[in-house]
Gaussian input, Z-matrix of N, CA and C with variables (Angstrom, degrees):
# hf/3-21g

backbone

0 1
 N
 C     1     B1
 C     2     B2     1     A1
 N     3     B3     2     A2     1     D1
 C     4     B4     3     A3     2     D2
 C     5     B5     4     A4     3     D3
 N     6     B6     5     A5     4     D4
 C     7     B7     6     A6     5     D5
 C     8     B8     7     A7     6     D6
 N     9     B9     8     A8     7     D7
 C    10    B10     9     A9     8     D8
 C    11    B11    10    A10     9     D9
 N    12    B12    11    A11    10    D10
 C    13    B13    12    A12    11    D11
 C    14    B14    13    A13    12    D12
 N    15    B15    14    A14    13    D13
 C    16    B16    15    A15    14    D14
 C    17    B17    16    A16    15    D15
 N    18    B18    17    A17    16    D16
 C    19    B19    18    A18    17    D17
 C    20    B20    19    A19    18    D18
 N    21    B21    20    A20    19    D19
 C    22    B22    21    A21    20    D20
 C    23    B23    22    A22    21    D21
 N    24    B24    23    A23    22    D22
 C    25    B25    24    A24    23    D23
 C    26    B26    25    A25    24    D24
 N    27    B27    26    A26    25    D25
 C    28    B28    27    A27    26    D26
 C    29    B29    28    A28    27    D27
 N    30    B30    29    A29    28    D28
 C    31    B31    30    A30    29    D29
 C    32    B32    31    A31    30    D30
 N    33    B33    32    A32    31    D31
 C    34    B34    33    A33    32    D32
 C    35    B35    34    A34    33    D33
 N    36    B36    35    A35    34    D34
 C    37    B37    36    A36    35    D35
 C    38    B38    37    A37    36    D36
 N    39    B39    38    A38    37    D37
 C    40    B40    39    A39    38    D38
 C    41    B41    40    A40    39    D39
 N    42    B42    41    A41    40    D40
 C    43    B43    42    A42    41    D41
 C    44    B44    43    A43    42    D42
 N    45    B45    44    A44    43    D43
 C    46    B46    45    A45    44    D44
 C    47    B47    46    A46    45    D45
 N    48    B48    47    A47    46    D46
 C    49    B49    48    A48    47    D47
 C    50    B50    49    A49    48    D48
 N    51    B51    50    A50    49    D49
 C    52    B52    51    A51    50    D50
 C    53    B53    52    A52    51    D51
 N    54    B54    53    A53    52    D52
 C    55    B55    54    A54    53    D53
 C    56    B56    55    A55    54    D54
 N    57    B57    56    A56    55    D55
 C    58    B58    57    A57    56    D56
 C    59    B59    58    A58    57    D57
 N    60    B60    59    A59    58    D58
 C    61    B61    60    A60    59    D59
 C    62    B62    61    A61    60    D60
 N    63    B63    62    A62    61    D61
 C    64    B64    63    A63    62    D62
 C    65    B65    64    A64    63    D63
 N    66    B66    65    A65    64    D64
 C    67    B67    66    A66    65    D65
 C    68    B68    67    A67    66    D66
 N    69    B69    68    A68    67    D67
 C    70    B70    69    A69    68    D68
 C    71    B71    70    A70    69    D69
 N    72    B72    71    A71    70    D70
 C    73    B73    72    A72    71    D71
 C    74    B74    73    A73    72    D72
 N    75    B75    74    A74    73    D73
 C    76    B76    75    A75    74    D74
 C    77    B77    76    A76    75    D75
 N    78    B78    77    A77    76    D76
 C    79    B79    78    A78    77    D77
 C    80    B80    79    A79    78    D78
 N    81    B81    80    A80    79    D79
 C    82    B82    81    A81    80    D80
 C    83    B83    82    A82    81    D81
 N    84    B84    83    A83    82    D82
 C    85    B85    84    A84    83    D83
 C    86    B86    85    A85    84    D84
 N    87    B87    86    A86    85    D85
 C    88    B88    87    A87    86    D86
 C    89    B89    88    A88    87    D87
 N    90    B90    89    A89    88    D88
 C    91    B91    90    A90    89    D89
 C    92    B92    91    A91    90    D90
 N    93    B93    92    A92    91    D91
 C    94    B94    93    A93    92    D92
 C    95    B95    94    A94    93    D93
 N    96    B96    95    A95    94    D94
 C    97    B97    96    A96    95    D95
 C    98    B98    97    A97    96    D96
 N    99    B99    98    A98    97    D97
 C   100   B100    99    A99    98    D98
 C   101   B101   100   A100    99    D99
 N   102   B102   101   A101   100   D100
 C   103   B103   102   A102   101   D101
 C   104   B104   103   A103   102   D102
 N   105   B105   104   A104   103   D103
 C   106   B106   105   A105   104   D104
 C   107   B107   106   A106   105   D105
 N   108   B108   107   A107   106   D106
 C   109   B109   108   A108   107   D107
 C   110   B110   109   A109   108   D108
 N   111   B111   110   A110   109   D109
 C   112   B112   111   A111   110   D110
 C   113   B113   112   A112   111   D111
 N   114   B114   113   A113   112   D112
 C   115   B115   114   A114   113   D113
 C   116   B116   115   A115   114   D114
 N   117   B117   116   A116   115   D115
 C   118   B118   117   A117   116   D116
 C   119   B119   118   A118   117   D117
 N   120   B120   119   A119   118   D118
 C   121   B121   120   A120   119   D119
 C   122   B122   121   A121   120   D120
 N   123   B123   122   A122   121   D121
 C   124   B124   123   A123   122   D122
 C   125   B125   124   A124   123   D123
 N   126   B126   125   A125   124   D124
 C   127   B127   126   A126   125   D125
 C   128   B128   127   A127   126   D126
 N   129   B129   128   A128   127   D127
 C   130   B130   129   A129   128   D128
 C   131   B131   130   A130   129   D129
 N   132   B132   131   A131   130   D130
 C   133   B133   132   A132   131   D131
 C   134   B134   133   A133   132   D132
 N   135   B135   134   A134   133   D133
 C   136   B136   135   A135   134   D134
 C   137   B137   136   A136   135   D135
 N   138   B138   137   A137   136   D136
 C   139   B139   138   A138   137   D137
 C   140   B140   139   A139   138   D138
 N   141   B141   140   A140   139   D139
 C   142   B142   141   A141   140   D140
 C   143   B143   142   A142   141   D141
 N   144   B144   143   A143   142   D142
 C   145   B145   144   A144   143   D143
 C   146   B146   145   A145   144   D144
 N   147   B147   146   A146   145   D145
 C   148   B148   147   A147   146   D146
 C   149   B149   148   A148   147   D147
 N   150   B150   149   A149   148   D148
 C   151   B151   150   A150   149   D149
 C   152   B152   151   A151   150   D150
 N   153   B153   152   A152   151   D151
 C   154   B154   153   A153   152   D152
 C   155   B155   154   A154   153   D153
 N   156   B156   155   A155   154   D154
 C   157   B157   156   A156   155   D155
 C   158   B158   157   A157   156   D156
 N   159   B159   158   A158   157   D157
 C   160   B160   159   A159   158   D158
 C   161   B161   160   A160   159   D159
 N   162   B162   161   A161   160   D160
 C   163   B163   162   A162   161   D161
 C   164   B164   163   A163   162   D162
 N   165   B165   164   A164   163   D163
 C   166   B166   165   A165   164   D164
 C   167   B167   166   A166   165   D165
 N   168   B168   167   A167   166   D166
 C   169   B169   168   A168   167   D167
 C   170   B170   169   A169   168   D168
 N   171   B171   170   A170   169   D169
 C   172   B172   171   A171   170   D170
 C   173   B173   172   A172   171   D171
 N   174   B174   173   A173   172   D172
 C   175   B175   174   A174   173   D173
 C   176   B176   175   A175   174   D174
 N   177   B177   176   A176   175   D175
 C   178   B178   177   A177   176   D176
 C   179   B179   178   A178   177   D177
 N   180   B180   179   A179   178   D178
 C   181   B181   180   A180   179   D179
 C   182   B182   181   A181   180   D180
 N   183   B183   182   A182   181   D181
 C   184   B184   183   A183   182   D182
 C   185   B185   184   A184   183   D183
 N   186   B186   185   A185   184   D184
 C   187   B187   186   A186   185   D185
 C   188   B188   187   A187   186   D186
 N   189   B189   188   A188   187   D187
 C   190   B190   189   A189   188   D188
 C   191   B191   190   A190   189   D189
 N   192   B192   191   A191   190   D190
 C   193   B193   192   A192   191   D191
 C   194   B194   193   A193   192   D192
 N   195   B195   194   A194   193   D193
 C   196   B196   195   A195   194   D194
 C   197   B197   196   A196   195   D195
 N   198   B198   197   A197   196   D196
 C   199   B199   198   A198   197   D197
 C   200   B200   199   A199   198   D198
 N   201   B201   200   A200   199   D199
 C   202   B202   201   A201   200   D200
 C   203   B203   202   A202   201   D201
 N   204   B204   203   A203   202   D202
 C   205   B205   204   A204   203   D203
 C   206   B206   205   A205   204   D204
 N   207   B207   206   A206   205   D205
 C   208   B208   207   A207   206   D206
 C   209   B209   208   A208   207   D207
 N   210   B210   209   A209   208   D208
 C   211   B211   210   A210   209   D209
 C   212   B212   211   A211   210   D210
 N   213   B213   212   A212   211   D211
 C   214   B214   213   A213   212   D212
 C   215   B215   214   A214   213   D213
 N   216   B216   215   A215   214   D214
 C   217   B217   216   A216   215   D215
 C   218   B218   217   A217   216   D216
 N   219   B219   218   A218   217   D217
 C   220   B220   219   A219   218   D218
 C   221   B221   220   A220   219   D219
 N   222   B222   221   A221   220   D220
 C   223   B223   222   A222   221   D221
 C   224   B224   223   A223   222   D222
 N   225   B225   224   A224   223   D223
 C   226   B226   225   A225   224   D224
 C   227   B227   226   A226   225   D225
 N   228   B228   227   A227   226   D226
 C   229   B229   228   A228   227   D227
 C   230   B230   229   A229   228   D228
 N   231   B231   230   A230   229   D229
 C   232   B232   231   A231   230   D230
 C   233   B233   232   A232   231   D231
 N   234   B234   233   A233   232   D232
 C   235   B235   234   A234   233   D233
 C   236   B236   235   A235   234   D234
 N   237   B237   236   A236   235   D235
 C   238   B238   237   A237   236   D236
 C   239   B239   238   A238   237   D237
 N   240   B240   239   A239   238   D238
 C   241   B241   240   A240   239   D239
 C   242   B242   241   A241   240   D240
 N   243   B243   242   A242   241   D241
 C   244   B244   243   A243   242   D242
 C   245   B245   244   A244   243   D243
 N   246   B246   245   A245   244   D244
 C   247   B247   246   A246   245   D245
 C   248   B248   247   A247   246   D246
 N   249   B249   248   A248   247   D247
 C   250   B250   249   A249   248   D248
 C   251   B251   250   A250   249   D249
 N   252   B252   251   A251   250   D250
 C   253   B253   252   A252   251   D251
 C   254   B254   253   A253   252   D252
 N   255   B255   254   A254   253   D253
 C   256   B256   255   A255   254   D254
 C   257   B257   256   A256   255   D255
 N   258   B258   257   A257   256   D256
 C   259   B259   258   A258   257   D257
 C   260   B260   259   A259   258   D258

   B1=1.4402
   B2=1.5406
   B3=1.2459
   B4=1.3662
   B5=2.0394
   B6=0.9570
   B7=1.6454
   B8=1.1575
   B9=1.5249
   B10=1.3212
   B11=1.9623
   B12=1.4954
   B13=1.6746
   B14=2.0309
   B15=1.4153
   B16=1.4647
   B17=1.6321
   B18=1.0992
   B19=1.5439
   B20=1.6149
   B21=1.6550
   B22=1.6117
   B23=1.5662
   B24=1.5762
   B25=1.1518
   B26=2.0458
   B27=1.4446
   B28=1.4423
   B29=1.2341
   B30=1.4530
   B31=1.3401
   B32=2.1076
   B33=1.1601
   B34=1.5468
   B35=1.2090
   B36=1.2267
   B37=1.7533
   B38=0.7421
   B39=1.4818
   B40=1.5122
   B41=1.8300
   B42=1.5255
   B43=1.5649
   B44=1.0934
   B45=1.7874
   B46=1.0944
   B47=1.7443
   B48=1.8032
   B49=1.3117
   B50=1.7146
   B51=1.6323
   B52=1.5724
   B53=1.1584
   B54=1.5148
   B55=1.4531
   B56=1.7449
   B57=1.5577
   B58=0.5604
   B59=1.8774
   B60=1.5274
   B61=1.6961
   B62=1.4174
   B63=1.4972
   B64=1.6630
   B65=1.4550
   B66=0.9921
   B67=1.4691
   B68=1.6536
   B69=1.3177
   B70=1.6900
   B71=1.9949
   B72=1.5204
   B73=1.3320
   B74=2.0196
   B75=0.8919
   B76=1.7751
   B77=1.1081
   B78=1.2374
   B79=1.5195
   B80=1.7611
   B81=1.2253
   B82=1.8384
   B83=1.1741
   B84=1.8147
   B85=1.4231
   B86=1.9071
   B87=1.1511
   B88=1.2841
   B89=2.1297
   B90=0.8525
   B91=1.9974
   B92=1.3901
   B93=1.1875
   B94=1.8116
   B95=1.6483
   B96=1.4698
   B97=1.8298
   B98=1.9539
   B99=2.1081
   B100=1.7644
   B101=1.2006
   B102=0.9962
   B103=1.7668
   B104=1.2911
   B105=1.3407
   B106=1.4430
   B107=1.4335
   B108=1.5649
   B109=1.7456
   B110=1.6896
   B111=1.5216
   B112=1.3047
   B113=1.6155
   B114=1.0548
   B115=2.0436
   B116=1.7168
   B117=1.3476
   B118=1.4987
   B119=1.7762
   B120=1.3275
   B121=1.1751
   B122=2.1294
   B123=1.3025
   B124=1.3295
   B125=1.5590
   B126=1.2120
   B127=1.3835
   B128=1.6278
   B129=0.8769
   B130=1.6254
   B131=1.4132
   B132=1.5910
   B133=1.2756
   B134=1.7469
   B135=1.2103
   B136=1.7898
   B137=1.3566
   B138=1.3605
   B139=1.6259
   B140=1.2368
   B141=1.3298
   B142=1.5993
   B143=1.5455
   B144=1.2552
   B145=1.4861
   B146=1.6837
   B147=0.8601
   B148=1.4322
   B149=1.4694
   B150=1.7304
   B151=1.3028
   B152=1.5236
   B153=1.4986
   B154=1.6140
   B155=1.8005
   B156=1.0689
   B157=1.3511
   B158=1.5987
   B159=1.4251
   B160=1.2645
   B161=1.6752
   B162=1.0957
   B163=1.3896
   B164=1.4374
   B165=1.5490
   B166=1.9960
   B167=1.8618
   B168=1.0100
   B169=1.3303
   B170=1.6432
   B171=1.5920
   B172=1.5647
   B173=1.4902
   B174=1.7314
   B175=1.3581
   B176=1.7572
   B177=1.8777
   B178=1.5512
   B179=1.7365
   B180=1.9181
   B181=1.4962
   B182=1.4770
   B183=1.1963
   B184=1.6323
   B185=1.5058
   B186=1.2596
   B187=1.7945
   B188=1.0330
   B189=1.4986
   B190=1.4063
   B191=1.3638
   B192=1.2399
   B193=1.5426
   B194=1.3357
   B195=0.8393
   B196=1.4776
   B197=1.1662
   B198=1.8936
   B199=1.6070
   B200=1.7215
   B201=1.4903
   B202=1.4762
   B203=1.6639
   B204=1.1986
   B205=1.5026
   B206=2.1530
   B207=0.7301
   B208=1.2816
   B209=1.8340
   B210=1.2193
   B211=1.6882
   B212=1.2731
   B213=1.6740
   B214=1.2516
   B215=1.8126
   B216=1.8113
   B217=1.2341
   B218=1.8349
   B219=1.3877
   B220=1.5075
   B221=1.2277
   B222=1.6812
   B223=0.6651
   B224=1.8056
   B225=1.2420
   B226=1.6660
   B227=1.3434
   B228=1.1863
   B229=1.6428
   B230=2.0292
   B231=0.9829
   B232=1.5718
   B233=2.3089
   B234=0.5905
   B235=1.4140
   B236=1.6679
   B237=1.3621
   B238=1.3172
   B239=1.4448
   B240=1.6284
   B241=1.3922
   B242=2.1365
   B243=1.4247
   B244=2.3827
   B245=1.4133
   B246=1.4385
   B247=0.9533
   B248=1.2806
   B249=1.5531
   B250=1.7420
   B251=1.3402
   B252=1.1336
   B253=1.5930
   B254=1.9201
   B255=1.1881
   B256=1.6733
   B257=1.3969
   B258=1.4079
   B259=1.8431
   B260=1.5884
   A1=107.84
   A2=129.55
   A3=145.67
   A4=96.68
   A5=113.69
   A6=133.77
   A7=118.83
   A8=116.96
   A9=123.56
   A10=112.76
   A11=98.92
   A12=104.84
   A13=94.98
   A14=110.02
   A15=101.38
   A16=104.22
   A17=108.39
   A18=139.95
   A19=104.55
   A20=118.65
   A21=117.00
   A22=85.05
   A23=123.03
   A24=120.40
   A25=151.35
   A26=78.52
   A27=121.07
   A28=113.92
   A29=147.94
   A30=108.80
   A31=106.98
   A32=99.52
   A33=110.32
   A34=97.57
   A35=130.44
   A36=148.79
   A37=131.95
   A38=130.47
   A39=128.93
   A40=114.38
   A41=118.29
   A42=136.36
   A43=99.63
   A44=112.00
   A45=128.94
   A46=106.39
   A47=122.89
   A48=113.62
   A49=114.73
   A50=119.01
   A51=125.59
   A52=96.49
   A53=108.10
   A54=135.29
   A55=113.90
   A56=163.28
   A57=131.33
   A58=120.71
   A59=104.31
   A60=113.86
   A61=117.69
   A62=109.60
   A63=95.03
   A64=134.86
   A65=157.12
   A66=134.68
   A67=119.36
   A68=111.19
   A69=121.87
   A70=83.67
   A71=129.59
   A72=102.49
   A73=134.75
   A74=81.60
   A75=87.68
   A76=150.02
   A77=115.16
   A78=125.59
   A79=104.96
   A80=90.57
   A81=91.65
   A82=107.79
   A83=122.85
   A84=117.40
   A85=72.64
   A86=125.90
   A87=105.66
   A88=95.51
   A89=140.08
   A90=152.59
   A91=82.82
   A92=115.71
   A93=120.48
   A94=104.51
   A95=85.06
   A96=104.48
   A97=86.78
   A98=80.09
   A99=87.41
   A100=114.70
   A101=118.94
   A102=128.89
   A103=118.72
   A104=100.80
   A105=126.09
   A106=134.07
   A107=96.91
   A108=95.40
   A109=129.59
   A110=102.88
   A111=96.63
   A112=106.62
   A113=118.85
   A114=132.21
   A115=106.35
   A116=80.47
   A117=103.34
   A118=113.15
   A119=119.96
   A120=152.66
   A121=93.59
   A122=110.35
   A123=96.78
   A124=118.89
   A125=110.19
   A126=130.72
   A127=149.25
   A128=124.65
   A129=110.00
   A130=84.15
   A131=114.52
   A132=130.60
   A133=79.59
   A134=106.25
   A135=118.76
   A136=94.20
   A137=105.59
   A138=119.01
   A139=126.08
   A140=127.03
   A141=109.13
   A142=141.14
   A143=98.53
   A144=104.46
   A145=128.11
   A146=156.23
   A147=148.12
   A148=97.65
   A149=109.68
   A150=117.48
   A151=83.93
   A152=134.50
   A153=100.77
   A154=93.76
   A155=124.72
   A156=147.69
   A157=105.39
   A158=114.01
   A159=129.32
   A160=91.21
   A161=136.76
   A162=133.22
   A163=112.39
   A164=104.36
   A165=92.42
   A166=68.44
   A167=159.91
   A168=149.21
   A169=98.94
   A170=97.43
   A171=107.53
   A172=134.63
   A173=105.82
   A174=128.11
   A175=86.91
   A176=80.30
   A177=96.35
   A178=111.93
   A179=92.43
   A180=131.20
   A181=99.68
   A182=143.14
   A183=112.86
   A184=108.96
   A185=133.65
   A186=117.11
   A187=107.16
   A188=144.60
   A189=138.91
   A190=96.24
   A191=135.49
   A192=136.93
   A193=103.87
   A194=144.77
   A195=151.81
   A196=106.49
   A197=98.27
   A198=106.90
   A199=131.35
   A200=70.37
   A201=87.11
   A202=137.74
   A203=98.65
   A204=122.45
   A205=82.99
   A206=97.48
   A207=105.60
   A208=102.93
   A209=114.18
   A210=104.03
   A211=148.27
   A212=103.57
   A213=112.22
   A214=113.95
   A215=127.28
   A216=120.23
   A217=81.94
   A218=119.70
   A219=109.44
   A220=119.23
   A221=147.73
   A222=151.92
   A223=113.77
   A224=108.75
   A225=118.01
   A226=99.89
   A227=141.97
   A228=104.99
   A229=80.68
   A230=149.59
   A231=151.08
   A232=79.78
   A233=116.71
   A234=114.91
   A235=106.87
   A236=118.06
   A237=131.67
   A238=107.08
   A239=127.57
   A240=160.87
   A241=88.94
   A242=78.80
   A243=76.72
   A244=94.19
   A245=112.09
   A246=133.78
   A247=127.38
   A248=124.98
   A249=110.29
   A250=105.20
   A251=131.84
   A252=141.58
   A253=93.67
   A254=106.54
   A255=120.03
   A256=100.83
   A257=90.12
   A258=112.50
   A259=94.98
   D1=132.27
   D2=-167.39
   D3=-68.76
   D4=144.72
   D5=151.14
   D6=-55.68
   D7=94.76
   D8=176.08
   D9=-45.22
   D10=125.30
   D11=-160.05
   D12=-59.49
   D13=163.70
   D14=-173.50
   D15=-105.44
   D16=138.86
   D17=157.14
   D18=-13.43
   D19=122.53
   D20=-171.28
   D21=-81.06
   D22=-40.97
   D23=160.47
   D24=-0.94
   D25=-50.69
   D26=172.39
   D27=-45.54
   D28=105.54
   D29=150.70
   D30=-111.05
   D31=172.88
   D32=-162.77
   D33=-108.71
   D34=150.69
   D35=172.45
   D36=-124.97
   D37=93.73
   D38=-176.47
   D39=-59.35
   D40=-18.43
   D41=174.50
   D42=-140.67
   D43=144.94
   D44=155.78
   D45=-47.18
   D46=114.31
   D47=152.86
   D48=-42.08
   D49=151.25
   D50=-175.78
   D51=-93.04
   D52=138.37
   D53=155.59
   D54=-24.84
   D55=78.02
   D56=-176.85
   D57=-59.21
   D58=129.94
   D59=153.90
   D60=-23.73
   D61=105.28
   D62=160.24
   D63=-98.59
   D64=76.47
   D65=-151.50
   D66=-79.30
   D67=126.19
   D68=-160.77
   D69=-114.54
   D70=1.15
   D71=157.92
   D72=-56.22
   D73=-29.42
   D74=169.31
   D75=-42.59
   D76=71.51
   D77=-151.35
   D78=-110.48
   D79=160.82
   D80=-170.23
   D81=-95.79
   D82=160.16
   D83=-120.20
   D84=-115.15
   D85=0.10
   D86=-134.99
   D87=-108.07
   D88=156.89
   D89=-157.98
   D90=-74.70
   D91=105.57
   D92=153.48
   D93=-75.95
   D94=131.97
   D95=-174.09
   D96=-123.02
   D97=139.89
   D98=-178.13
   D99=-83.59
   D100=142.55
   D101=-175.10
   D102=-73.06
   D103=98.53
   D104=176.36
   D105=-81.93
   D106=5.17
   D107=174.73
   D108=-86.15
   D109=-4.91
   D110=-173.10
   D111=-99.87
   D112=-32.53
   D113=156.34
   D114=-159.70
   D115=-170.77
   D116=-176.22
   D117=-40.34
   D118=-57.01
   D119=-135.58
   D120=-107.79
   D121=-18.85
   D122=-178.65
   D123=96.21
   D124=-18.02
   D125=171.15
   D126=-80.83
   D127=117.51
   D128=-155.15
   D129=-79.20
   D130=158.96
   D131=-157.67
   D132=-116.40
   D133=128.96
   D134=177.44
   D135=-118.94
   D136=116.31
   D137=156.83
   D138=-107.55
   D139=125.45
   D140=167.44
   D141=-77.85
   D142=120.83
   D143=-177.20
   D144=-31.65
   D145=163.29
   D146=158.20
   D147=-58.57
   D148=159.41
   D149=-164.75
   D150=-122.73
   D151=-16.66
   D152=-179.25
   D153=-135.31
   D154=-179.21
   D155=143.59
   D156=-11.17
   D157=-71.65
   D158=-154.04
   D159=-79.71
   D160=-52.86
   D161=-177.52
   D162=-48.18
   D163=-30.14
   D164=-156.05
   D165=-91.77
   D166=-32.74
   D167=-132.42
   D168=-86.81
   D169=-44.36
   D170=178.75
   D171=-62.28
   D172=-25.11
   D173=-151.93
   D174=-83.53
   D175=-178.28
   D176=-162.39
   D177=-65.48
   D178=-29.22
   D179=178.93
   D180=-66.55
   D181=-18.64
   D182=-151.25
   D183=-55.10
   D184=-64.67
   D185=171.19
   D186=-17.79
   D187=-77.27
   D188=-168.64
   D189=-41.10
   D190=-75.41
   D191=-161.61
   D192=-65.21
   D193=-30.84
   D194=169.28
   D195=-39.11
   D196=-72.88
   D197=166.13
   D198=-26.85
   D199=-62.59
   D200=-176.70
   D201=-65.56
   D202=-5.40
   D203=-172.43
   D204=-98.27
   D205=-73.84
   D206=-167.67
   D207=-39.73
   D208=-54.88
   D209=163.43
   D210=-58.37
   D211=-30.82
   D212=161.71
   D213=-69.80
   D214=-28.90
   D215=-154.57
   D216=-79.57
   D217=-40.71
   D218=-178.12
   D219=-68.02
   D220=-18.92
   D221=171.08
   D222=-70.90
   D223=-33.87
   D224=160.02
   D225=-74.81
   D226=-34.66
   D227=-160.41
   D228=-103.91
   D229=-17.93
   D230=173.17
   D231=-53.96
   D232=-69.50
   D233=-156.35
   D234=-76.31
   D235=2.77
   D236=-173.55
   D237=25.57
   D238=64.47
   D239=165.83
   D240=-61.62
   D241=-67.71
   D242=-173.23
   D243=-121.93
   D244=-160.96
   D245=162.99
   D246=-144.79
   D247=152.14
   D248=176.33
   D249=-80.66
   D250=149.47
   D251=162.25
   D252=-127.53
   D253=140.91
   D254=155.59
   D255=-66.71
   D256=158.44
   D257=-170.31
   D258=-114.12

């Protein structure tokens, strides 16, 4: 079977080309201030959402979720994603 012809692609190396040096000392000169927009502490405050229907209905939020249920169900039927059919 013949030697597949080689790639113009290719180039050949008589030496490994060198690794160029990187230097990652370089740091910026300037007073890091802690980030205070998300609370006191710098921290985004993670809450968990309600996990059913009945939770967000109960919470302190339900209007918000109320809302919010109600925008997302129009935003599915605006994009006709499903449809309602009677049972």
């Amino acid at each position: 079977m013949p030697a597949a012809p080689k790639s113009s692609r290719t180039k050949e190396f008589d030496t490994v080309p060198e690794t160029p040096k990187l230097s990652y000392e370089q740091r910026s000169k300037r007073d890091r201030k802690p980030i205070t927009r998300y609370s006191e502490h710098g921290f985004a405050r993670l809450v968990a959402g309600p996990q059913s229907y009945k939770e967000a209905i109960v919470s302190l939020d339900s209007d918000a979720w109320q809302h919010a249920m109600i925008e997302e169900h129009q935003a599915i039927m605006d994009a006709s994603i499903w449809e309602e059919v009677d049972m």
